[in-house]
N, CA, C and O atoms as a DFTB+ gen file, in Angstrom:
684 C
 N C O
     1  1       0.850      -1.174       0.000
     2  2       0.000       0.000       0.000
     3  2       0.893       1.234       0.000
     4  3       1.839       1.414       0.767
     5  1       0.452       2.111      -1.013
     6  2       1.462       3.281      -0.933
     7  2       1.206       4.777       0.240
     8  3       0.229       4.749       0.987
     9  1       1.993       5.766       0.266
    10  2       1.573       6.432       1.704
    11  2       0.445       6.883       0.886
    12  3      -0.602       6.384       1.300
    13  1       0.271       7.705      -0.201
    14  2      -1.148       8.103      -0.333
    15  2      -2.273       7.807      -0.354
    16  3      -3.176       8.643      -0.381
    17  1      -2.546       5.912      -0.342
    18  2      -3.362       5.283      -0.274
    19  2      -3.678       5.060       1.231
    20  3      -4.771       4.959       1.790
    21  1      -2.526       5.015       1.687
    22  2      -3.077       4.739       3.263
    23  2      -3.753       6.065       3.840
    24  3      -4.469       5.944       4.834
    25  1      -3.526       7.581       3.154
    26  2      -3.582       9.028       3.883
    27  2      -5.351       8.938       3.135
    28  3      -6.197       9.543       3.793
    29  1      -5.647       8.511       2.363
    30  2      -7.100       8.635       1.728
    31  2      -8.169       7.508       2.253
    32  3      -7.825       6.390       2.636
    33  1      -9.293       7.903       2.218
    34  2     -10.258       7.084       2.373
    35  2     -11.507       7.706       1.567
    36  3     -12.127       8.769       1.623
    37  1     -11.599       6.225       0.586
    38  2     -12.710       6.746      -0.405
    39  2     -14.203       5.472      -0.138
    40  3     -14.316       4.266       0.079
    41  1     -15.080       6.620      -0.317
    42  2     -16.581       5.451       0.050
    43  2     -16.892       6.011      -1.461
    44  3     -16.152       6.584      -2.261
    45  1     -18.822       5.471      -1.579
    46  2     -18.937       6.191      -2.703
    47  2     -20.527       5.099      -2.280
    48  3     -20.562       4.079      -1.591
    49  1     -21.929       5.969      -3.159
    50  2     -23.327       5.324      -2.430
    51  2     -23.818       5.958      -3.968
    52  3     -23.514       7.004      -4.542
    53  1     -24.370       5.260      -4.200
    54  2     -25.710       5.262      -5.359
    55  2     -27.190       5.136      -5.065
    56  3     -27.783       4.110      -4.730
    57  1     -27.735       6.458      -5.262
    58  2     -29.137       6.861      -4.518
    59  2     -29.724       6.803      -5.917
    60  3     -29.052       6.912      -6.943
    61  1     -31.209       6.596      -5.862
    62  2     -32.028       6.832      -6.935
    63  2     -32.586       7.919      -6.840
    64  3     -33.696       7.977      -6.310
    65  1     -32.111       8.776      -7.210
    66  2     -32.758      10.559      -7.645
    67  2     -31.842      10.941      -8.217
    68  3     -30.832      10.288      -8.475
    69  1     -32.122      12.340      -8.570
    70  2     -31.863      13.190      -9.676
    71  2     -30.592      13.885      -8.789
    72  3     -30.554      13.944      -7.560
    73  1     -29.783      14.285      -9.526
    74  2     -28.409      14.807      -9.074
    75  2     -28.173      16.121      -8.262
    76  3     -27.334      16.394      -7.403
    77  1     -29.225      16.869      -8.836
    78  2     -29.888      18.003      -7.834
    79  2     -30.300      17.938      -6.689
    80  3     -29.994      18.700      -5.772
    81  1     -31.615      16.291      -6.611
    82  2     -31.988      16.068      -4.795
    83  2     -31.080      15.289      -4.385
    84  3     -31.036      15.609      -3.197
    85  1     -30.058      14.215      -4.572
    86  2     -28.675      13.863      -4.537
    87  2     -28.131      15.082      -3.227
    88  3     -28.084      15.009      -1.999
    89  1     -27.797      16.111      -4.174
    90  2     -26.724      17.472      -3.512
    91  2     -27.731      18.137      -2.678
    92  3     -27.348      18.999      -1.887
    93  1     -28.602      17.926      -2.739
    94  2     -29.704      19.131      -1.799
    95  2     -29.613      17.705      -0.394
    96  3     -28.890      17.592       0.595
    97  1     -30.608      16.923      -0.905
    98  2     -30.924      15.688       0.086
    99  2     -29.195      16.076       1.294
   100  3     -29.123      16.641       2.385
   101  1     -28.336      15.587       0.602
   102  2     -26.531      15.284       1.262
   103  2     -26.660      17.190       2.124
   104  3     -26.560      17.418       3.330
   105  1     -26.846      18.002       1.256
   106  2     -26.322      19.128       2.450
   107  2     -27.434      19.886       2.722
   108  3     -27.046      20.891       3.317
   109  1     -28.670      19.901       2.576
   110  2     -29.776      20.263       3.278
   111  2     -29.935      19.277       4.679
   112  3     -30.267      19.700       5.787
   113  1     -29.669      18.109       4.399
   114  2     -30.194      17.244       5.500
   115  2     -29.057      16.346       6.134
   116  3     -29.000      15.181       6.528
   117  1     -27.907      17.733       6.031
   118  2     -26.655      16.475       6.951
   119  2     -26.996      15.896       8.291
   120  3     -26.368      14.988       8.836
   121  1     -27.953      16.451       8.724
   122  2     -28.316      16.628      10.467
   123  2     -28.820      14.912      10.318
   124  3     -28.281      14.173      11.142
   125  1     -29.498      14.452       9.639
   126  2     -30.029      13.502       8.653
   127  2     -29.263      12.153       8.957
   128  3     -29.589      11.018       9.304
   129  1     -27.953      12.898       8.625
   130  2     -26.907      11.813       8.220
   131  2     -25.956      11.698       9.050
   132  3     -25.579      10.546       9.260
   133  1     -25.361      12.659       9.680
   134  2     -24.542      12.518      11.074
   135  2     -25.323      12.027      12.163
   136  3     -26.166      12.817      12.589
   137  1     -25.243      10.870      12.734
   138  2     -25.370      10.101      13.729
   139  2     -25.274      11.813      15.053
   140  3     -24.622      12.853      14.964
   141  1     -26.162      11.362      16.000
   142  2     -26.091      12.604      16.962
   143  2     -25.127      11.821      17.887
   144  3     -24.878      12.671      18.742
   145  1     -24.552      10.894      18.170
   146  2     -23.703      10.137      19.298
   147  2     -22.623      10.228      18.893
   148  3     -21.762       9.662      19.567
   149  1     -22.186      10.953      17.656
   150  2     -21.561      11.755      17.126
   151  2     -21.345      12.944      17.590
   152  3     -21.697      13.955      16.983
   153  1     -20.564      12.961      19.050
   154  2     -20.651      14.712      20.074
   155  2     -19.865      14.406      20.277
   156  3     -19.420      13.280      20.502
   157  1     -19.105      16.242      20.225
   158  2     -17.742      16.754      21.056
   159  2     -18.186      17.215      22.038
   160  3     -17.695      17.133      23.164
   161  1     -19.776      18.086      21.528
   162  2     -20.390      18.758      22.841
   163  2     -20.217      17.972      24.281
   164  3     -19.837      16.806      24.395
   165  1     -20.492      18.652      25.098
   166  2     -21.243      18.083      26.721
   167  2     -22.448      17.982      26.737
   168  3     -22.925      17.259      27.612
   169  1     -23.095      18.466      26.063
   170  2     -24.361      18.547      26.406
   171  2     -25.378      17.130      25.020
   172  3     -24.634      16.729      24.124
   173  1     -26.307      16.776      25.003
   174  2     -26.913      16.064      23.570
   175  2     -27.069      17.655      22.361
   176  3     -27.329      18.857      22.388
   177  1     -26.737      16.679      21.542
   178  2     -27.015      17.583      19.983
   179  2     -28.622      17.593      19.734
   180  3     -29.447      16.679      19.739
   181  1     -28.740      19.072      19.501
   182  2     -30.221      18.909      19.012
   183  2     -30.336      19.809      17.608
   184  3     -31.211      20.635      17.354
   185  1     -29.356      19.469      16.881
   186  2     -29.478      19.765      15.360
   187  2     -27.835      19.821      14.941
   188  3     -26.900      19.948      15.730
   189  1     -27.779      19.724      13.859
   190  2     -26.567      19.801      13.157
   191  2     -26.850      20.605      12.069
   192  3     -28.024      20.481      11.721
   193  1     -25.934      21.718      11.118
   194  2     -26.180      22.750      10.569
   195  2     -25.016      22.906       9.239
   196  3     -23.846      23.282       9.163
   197  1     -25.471      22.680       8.810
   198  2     -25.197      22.735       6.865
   199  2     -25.140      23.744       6.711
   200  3     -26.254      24.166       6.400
   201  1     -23.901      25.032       6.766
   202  2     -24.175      26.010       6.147
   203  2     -23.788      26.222       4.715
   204  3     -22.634      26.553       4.443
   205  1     -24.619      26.062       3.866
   206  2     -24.341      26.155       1.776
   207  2     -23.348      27.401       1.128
   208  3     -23.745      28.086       0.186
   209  1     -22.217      27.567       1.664
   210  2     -21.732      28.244       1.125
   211  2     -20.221      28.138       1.489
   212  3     -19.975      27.571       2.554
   213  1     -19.183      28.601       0.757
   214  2     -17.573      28.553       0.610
   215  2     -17.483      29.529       2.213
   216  3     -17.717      30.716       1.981
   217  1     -17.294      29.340       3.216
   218  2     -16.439      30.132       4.714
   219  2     -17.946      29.538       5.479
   220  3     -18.228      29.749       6.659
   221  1     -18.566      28.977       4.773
   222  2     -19.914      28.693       5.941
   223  2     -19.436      27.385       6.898
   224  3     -18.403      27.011       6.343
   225  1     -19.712      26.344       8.266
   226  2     -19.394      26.013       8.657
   227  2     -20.180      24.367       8.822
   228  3     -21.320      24.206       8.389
   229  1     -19.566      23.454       9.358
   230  2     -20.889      22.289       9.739
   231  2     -20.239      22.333      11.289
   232  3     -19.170      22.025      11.817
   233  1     -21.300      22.800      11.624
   234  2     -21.397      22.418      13.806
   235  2     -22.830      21.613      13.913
   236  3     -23.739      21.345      13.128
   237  1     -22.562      21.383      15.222
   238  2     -23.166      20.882      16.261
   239  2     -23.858      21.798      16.979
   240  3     -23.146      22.782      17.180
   241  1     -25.389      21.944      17.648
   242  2     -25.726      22.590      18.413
   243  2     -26.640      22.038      19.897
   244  3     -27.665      21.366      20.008
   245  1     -25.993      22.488      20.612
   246  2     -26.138      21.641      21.922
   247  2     -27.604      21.775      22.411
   248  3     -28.370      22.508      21.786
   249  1     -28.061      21.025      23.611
   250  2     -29.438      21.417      24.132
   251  2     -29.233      22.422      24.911
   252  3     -30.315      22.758      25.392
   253  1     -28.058      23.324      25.418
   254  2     -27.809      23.958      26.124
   255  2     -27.856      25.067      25.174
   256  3     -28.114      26.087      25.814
   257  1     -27.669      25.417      23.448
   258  2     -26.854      26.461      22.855
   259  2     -25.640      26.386      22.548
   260  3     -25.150      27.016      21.611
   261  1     -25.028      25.635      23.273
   262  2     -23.802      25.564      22.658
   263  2     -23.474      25.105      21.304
   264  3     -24.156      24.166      20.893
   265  1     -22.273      25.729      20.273
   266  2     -22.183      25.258      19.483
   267  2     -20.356      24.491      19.174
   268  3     -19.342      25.122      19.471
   269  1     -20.331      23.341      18.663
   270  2     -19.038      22.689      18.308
   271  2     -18.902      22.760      16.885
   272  3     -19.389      21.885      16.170
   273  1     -18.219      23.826      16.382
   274  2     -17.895      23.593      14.723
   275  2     -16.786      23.288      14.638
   276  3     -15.817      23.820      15.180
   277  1     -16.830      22.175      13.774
   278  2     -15.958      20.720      13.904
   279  2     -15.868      21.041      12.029
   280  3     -14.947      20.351      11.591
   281  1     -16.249      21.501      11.389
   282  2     -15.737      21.787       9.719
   283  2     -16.202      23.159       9.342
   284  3     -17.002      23.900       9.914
   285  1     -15.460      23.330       8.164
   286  2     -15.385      24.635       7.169
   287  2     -15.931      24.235       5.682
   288  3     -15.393      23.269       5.140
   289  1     -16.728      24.766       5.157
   290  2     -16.715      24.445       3.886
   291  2     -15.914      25.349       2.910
   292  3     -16.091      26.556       2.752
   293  1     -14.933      24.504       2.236
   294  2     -14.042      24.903       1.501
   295  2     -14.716      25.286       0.046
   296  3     -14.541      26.379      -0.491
   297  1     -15.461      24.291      -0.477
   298  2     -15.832      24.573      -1.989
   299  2     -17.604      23.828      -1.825
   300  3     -17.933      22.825      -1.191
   301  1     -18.277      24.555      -2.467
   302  2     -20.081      24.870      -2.549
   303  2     -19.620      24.894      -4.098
   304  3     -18.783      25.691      -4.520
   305  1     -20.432      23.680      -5.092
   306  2     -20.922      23.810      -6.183
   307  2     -21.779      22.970      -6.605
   308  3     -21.366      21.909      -7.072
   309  1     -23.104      23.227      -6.546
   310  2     -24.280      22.365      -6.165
   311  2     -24.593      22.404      -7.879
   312  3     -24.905      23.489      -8.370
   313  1     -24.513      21.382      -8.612
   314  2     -24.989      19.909      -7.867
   315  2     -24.166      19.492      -7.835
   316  3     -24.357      18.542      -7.076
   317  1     -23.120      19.470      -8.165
   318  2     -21.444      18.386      -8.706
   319  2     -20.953      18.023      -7.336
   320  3     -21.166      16.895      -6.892
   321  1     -20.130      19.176      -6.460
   322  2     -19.526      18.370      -5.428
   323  2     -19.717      19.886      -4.122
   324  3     -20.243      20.991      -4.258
   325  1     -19.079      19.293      -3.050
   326  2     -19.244      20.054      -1.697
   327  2     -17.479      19.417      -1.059
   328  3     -17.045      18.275      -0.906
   329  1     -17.077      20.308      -0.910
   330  2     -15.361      20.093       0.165
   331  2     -15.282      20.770       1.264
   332  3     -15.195      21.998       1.264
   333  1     -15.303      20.034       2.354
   334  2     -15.182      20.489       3.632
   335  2     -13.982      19.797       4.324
   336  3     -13.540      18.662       4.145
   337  1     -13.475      21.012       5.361
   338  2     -12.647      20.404       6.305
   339  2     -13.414      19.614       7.182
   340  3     -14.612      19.607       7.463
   341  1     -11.837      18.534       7.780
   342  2     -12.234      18.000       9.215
   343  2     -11.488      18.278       9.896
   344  3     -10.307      17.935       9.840
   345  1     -12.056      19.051      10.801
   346  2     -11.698      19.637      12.114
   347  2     -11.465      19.154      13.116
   348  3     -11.495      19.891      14.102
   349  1     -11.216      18.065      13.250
   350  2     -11.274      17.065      14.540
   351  2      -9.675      16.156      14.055
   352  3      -9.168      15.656      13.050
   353  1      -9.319      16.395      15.726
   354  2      -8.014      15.915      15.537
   355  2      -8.125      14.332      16.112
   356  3      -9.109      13.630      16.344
   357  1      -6.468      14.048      16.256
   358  2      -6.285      12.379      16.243
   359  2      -6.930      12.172      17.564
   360  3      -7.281      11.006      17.745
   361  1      -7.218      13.128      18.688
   362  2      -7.621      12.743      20.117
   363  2      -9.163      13.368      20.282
   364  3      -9.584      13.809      21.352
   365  1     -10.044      13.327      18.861
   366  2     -11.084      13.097      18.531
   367  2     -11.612      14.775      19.380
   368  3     -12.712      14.813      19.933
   369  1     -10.823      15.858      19.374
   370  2     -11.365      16.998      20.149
   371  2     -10.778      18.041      18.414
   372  3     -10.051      17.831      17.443
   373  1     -11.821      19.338      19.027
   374  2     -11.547      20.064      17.653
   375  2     -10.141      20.174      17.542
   376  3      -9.340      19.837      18.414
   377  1      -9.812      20.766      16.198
   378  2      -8.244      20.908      16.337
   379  2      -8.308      22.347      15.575
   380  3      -8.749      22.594      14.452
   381  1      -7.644      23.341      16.678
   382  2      -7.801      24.764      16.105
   383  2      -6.508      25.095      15.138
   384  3      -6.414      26.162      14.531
   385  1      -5.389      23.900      15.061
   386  2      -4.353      24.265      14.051
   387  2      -4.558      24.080      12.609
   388  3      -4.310      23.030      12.017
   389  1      -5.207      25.572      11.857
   390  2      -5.733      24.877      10.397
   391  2      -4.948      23.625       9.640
   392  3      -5.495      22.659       9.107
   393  1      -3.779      23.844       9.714
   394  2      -2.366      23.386       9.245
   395  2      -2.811      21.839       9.208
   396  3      -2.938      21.055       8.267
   397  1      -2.996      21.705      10.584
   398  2      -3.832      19.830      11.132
   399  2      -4.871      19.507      10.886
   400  3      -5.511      18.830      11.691
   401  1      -5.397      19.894       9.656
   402  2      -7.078      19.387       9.391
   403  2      -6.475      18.872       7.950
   404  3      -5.485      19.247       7.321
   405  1      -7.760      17.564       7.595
   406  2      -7.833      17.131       6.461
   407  2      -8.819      17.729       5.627
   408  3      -9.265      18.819       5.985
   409  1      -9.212      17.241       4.645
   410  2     -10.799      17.757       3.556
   411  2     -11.088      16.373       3.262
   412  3     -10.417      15.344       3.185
   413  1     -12.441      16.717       3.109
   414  2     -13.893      15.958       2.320
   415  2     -14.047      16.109       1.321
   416  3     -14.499      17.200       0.970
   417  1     -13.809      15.287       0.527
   418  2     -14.478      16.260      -0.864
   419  2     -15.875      14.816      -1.199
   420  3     -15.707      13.633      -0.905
   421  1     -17.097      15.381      -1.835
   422  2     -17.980      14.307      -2.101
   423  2     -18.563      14.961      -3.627
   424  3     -18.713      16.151      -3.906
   425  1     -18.768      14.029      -4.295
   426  2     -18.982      14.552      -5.512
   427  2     -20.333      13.727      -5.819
   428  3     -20.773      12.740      -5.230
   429  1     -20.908      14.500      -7.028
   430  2     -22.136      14.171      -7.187
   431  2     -22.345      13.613      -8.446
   432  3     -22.622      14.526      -9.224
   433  1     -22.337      12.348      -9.095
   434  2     -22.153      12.019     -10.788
   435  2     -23.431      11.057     -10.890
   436  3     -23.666      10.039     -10.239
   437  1     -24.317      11.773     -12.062
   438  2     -25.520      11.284     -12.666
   439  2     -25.506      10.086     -13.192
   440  3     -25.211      10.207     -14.381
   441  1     -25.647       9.174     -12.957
   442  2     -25.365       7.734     -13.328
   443  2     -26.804       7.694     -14.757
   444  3     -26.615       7.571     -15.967
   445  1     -27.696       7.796     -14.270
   446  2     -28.893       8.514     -15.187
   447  2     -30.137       9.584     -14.625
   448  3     -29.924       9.966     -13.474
   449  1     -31.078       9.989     -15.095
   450  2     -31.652      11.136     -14.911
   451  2     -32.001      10.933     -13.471
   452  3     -31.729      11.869     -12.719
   453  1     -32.541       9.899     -12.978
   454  2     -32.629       9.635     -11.796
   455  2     -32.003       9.105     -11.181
   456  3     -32.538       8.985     -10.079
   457  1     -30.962       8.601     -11.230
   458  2     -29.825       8.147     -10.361
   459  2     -28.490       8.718     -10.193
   460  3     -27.791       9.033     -11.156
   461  1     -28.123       8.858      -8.937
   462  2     -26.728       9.406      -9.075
   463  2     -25.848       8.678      -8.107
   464  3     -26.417       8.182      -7.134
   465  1     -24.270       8.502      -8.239
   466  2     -23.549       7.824      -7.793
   467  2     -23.278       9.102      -6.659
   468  3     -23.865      10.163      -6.874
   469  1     -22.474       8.996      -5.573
   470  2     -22.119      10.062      -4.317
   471  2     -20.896       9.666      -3.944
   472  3     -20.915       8.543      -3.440
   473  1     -19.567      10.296      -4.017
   474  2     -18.188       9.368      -3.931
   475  2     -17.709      10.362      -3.174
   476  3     -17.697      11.550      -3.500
   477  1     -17.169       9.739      -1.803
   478  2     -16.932      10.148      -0.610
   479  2     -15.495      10.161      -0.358
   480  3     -15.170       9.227       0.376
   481  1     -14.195      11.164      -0.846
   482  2     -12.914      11.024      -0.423
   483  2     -12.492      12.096       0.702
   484  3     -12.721      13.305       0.727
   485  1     -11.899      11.396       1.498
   486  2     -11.350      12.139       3.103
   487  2      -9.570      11.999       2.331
   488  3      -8.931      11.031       1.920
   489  1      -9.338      13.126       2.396
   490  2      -7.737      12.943       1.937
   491  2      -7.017      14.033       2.794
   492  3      -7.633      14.944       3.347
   493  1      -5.757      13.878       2.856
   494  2      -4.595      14.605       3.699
   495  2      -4.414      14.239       5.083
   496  3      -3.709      14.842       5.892
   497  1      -5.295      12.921       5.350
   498  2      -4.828      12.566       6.297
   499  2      -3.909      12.238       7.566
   500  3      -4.011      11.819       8.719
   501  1      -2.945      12.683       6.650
   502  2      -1.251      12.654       7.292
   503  2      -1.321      13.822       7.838
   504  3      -0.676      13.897       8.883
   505  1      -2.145      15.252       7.360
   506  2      -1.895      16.692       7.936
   507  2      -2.157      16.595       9.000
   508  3      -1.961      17.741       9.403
   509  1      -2.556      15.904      10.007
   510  2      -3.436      15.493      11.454
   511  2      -2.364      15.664      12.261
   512  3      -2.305      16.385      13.257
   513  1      -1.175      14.699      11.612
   514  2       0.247      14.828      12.381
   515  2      -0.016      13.631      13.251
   516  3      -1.020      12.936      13.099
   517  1       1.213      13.320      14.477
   518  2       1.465      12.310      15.036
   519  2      -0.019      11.575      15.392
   520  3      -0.642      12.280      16.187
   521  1      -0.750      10.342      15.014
   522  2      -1.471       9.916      15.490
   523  2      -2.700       9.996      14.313
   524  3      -3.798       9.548      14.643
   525  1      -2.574      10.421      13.283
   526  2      -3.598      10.930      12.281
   527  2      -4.078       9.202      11.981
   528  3      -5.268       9.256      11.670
   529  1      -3.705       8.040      11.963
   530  2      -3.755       6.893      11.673
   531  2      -4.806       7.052      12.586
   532  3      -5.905       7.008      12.032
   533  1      -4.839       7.219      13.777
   534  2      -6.671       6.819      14.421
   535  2      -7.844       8.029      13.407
   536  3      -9.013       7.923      13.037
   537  1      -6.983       8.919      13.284
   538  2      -8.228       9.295      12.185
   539  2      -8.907       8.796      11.436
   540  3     -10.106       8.581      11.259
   541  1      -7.423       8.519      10.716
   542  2      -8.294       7.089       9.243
   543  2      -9.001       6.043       9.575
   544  3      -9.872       5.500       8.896
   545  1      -8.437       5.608      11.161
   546  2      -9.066       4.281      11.254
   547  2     -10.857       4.578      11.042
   548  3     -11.597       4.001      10.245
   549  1     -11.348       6.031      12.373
   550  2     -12.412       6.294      12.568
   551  2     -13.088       5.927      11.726
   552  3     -13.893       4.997      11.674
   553  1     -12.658       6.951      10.738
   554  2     -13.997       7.643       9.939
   555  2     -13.970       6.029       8.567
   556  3     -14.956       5.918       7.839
   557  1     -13.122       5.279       8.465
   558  2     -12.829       4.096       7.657
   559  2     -13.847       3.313       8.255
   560  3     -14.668       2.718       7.557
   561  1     -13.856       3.265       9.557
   562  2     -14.170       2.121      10.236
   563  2     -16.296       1.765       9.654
   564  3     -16.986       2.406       8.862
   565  1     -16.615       0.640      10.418
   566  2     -18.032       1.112      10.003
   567  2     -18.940       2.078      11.086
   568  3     -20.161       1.919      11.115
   569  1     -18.398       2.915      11.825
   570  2     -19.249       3.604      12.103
   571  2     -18.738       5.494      11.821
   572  3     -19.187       6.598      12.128
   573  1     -17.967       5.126      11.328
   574  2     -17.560       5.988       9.735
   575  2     -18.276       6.847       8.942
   576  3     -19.411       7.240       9.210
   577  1     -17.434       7.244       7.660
   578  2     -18.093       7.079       6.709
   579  2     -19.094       6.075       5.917
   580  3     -19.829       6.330       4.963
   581  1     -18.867       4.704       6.696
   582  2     -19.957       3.910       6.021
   583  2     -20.971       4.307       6.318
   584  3     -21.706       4.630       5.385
   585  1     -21.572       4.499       7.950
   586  2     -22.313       4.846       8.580
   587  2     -23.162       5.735       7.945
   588  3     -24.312       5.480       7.589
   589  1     -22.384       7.118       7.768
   590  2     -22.841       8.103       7.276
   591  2     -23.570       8.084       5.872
   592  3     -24.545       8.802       5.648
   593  1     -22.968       7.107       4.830
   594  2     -23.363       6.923       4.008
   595  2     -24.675       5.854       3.667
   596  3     -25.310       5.740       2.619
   597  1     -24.794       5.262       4.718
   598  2     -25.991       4.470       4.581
   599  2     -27.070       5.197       5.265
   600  3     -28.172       4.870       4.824
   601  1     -27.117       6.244       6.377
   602  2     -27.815       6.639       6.909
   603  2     -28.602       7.940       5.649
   604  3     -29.745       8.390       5.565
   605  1     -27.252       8.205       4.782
   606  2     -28.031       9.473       3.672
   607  2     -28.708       8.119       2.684
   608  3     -29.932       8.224       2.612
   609  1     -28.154       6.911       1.936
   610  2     -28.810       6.375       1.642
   611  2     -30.565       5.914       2.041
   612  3     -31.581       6.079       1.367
   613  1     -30.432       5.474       3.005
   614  2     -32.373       5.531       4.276
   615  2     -32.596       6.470       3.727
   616  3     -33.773       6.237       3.451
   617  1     -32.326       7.768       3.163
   618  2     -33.519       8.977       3.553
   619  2     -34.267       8.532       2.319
   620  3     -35.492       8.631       2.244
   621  1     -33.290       7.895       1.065
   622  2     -34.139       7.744      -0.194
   623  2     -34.984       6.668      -0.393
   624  3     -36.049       6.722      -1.009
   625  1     -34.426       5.525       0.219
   626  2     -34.898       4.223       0.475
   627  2     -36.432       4.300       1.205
   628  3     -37.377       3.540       0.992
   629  1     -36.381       5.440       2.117
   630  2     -37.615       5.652       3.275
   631  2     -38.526       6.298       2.395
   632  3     -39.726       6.045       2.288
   633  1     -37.866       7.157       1.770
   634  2     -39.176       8.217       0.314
   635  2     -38.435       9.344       1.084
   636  3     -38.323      10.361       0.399
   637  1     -37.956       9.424       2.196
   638  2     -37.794      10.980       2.500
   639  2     -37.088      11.776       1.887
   640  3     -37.437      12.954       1.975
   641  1     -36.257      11.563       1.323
   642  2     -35.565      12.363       0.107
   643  2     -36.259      12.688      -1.541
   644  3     -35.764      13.353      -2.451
   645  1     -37.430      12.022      -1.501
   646  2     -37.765      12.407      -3.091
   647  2     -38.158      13.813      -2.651
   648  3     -37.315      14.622      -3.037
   649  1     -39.093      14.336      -2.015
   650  2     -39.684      15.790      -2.274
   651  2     -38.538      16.946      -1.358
   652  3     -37.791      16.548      -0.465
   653  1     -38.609      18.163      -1.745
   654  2     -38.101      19.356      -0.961
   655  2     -38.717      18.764       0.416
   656  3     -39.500      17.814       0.447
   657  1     -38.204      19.532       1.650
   658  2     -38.775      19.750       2.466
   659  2     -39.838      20.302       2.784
   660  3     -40.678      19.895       3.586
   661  1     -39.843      21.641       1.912
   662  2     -41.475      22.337       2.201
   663  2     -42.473      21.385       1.604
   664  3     -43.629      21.329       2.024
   665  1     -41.882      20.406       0.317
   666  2     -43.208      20.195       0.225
   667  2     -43.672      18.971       0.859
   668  3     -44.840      18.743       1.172
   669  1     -42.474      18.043       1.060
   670  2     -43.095      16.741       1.759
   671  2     -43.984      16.846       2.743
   672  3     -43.878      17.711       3.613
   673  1     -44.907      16.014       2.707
   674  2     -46.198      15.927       3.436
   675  2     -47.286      16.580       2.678
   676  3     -48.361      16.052       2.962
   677  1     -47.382      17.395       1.942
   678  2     -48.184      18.419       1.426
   679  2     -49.090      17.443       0.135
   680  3     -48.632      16.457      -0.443
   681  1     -50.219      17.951      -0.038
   682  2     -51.218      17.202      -0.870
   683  2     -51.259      18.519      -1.932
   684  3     -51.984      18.489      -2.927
């Protein structure tokens, strides 16, 4: 295995919709898809927050108010792909040294009008520094990125991803 293969970790999930609710479904409804037992907080998470734009952030928001922003979004280009940092270091607490964060990048490719493939690479893993190997293990492991990726898979599987939000439920 070469070092760059070991510093990357690639998933990748094939949803049946259109490449548009694909990228909306993935960052309208990360809250969706991040597991809440998934906390840096102290307190329980009672939402997680997608902000859609290049300096916008993904946190955590506590039952208390508190908030843990644990990524940055680097690159917003809906529908194709979304790149965010990870902010969380090898001892699983934020890591305020930009220098020590990896990126996300997830891309969005139309397999056909209604289907799209979702390919999940965590790369720079090594930037973590001494100990970045429990990084990879994490997010590798299955309660991971697999995790994450089967849980955005359910929303389509359930129907909850075919309509917008405003309109689901609506007659």
């Amino acid at each position: 295995m070469t070092h760059s293969a070991m510093t990357v970790v690639r998933r990748e999930v094939v949803v049946n919709a259109p490449i548009e609710r694909a990228f909306a479904v993935f960052t309208e409804r990360f809250g969706d898809v991040k597991p809440r037992e998934h906390n840096l907080l102290q307190v329980p998470i009672v939402e997680t927050v997608f902000e859609p734009r290049v300096g916008g952030h993904i946190y955590d928001r506590g039952a208390d108010g508190s908030e843990c922003r644990w990524a940055r979004i680097l690159a917003f280009e809906p529908p194709n792909r979304v790149v965010f940092s990870w902010d969380i270091g090898p001892t699983w607490q934020i890591e305020t040294d930009l220098d020590l964060t990896s990126e996300v990048e997830v891309t969005f490719v139309a397999e056909t009008p209604a289907r799209t493939r979702v390919e999940l690479e965590h790369r720079h893993l090594d930037r973590h520094g001494p100990g970045w190997e429990s990084v990879r293990d994490g997010v590798d492991n299955d309660a991971g990125w697999p995790l994450y990726l089967d849980r955005y898979r359910s929303i389509f599987e359930l129907g909850r991803g075919l309509a917008p939000p405003a309109v689901r439920g609506s007659r």
